[in-house]
N, C-alpha and C positions, 0 to 999 in steps of 0.2 A: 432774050431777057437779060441783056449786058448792062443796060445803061440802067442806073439806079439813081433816084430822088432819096433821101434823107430827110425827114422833116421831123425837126426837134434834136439839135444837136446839143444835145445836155450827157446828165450823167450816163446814161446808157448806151448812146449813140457810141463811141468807141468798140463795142460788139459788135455792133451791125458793119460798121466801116472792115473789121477786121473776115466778119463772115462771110461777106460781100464778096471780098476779095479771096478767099477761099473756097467760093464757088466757083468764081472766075468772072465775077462780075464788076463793073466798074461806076464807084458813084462820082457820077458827072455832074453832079447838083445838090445843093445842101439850102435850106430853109430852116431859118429862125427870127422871132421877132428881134433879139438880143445879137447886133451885128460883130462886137466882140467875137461870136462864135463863128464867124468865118476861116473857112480851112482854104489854105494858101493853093493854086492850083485846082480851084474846085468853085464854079459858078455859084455864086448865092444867091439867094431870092428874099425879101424880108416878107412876101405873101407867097406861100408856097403856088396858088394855083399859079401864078407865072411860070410855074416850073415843069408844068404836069404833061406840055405837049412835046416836054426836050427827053421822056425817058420810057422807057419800057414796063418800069417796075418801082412803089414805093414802097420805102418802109418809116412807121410813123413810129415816131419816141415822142409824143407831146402828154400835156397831160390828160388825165382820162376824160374829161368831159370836152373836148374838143376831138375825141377817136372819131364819133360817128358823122360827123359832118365831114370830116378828111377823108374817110370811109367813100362815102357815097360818091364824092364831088370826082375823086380818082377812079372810083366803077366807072360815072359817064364819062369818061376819057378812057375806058377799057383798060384801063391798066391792070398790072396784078398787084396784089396789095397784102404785105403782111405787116399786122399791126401789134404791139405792145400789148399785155395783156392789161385791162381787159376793153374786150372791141367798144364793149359799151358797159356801165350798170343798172343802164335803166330797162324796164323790158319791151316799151313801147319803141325802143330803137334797135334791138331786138329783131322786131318784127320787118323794120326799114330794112336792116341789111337781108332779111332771111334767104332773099333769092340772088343775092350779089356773087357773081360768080370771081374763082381766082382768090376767095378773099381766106386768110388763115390767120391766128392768134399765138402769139408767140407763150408758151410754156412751159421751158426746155427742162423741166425737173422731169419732166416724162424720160428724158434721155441720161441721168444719170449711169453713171457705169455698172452700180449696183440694183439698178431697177427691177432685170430676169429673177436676181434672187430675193429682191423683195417681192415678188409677185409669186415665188412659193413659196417663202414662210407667210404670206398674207394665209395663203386658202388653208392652211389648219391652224391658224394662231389663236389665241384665246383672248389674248388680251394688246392692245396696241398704246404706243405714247408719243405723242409730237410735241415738242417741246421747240420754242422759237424763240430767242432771244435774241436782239438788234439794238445796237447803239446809237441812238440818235441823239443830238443836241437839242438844245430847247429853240434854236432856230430853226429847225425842221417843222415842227409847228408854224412855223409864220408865215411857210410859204406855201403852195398850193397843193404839196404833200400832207401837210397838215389840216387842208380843208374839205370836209366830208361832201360839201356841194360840189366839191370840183373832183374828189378822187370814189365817192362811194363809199367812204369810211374805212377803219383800220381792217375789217373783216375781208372789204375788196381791194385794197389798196397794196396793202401788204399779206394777206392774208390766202388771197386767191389760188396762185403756187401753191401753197401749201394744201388747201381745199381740194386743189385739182389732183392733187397726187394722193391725198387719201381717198379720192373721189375714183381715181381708176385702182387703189388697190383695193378696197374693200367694195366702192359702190356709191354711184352719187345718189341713190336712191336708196328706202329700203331700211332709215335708219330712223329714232327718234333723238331729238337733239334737245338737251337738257346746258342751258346756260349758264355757267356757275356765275361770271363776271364779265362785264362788257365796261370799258371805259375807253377817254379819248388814249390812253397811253397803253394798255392791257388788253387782254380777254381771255375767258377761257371757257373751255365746257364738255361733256362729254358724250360720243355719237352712239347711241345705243342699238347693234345690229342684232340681228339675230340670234347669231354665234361669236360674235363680239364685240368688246365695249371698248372704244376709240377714245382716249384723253386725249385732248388738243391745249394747248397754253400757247400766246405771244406777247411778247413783254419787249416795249421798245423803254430803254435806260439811256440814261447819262451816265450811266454808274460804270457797265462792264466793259470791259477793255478791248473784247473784240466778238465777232460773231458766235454765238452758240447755235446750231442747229442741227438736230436728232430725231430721227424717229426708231424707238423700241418696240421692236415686233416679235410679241416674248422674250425672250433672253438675248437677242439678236439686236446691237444696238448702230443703227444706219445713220452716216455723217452728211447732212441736208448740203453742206458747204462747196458748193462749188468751185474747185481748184483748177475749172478747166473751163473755154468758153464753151456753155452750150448750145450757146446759141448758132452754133455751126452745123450742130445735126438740125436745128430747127431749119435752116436752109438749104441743107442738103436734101432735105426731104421736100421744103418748099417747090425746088425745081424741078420736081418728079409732080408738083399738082397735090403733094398730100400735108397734111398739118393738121391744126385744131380747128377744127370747122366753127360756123356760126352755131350749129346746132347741139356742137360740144359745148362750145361758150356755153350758150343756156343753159345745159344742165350744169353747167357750175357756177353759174349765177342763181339759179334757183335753189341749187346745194345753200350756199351763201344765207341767202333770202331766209332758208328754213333753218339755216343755223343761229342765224341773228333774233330771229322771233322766238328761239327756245328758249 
């Protein structure tokens, strides 16, 4: 699994390049509609499938509503394939990949450094807080980030991450989900478990100057901000066969689903 495709050489794409090569793998192939993004030394393709019989292994950074047709097209070419989160939002595509072998979703807040000890103050805490602030421009709206048809809306788009990690500390089941506010720029609302009650908030601004992200688990307050790539243990693990399965996806698609409808 040396030779690696890239498809969708945008913001993200710089993790995967760096991770890649910290496995010990080499991307010998890079796809994008936007030929500007050609890397010097490195074959490009302006349709990825041209690229699909030259590598071992893809990883897709495009945007979400193009995952599961990239998904599929590199299964029948046997490739291995880890994709951007999320594989998909819809659940009828879902069911497309279910039996796609090799295939994992990248959502490296599972691996932050302080994760062992968030996962004991989870199991006695009383009360939890996730608070998400991101600075985005009002150009971020205009492009395919900004479009719920094409990302799933702010709940999956940016929101997922965050879902998926409250989802493995307390339970992506199990809760009832009370929606305070839902808009195109915000959200908020609170997970109510059994033994405790989960405040979530995301707030993308023009306003703040740079990232806020926290989650408070009682008295215990955990910095969401990644100062390190994670996405390295995401492929560390990848090589070994293990990651976010399709079957995890869905339960934090469906976490999602049930949180949007509170």
């Amino acid at each position: 699994m040396n030779r690696w495709l890239i498809i969708g050489n945008g913001f993200i794409a710089p993790k995967h390049f760096e991770s890649i090569k910290h496995v010990g793998g080499e991307v010998v192939a890079v796809s994008d509609i936007d030929d500007s993004r050609m890397v010097e030394g490195i074959a490009f393709f302006a349709n990825y499938k041209n690229a699909l019989d030259r590598v071992d292994a893809v990883s897709i950074c495009t945007p979400n509503d193009l995952h599961a047709e990239m998904i599929l097209e590199a299964a029948r070419r046997g490739l291995k394939i880890l994709c951007e989160k999320p594989i998909t939002f819809k659940m009828e595509e879902v069911e497309l990949m279910r039996n796609v072998p090799n295939l994992f979703g990248v959502f490296q807040l599972r691996y932050l450094p302080e994760i062992n000890e968030m996962r004991k103050k989870a199991k006695r805490a009383k009360k939890a807080v996730m608070k998400i602030e991101m600075k985005r421009s009002g150009s971020y709206h205009l492009t395919w980030k900004g479009d719920p048809k094409r990302t799933g809306g702010l709940l999956v788009n940016i929101g997922a991450h965050y879902f998926d990690l409250l989802g493995h500390l307390f339970g992506y089941e199990g809760f009832t989900p009370v929606l305070h506010k839902k808009e195109e720029t915000g959200a908020a609302g609170t997970l109510i478990y059994r033994d405790i009650d989960v405040d979530w908030s995301i707030e993308l601004t023009e306003e703040k100057p740079e990232y806020q992200r926290s989650l408070m688990i009682d008295d215990i307050k955990f910095d969401l901000v990644q100062k390190e790539n994670l996405h390295k243990k995401v492929y560390e693990n990848f090589v070994w066969g293990q990651g976010t399965t399709v079957k995890e996806e869905e339960k934090i698609l469906k976490m999602i689903y049930a949180i949007s409808m509170g």
